[in-house]
N, C-alpha and C positions, 0 to 999 in steps of 0.2 A: 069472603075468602081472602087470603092473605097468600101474595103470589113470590117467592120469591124465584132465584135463577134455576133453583132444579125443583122444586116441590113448593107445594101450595097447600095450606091450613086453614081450619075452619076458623071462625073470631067468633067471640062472644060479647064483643066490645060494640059499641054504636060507630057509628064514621064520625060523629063529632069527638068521641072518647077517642078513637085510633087517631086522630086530627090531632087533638090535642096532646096527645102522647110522645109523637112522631115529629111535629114542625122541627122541635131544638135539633134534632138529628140531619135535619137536611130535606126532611120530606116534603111535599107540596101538597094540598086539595085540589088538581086542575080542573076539577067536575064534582058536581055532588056524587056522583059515585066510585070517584078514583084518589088515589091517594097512592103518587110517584117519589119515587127517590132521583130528585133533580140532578142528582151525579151521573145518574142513568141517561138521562136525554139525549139524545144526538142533535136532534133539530124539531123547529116549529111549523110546521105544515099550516098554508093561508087556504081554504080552499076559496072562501069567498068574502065579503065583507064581514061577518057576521059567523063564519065556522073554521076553526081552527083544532087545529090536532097536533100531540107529539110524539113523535117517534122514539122509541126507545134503543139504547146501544146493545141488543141483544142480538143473536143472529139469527130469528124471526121477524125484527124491525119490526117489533110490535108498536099498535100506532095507536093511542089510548085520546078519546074527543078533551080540548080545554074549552070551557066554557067564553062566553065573550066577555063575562065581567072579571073572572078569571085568566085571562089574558091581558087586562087593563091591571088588576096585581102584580103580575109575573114583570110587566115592564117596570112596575116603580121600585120591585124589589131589586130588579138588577141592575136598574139607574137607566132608564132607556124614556123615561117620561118625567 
């Protein structure tokens, strides 16, 4: 399903096809099953060594899991490693 701020659509695409589709536009993989519009984020949520989450700027503060090795991405992308 394809979510966006008021209505959500079926896909017929794979998460590697919607992946590949979506990066040049700004979008992220933060999980194998999520694929965010990084413009969207608000913040990154630690919960422990090893589980992390991001919160989205919607106002349900939807909070969508990022994986650990997708977290170890997310930092070199933004220059933080």
């Amino acid at each position: 399903m394809l979510h966006s701020q008021s209505e959500q659509f079926p896909s017929v695409f794979t998460m590697n096809e919607l992946e590949a589709r979506l990066t040049p536009y700004g979008f992220f993989r933060c999980h194998r099953s999520y694929i965010v519009n990084l413009q969207r984020v608000r913040e990154v949520i630690t919960y422990t060594k090893n589980s992390f989450s991001l919160v989205l700027d919607d106002a349900a503060k939807t909070t969508i899991p990022l994986s650990k090795t997708k977290m170890a991405e997310l930092k070199t992308m933004i220059g933080l490693k």
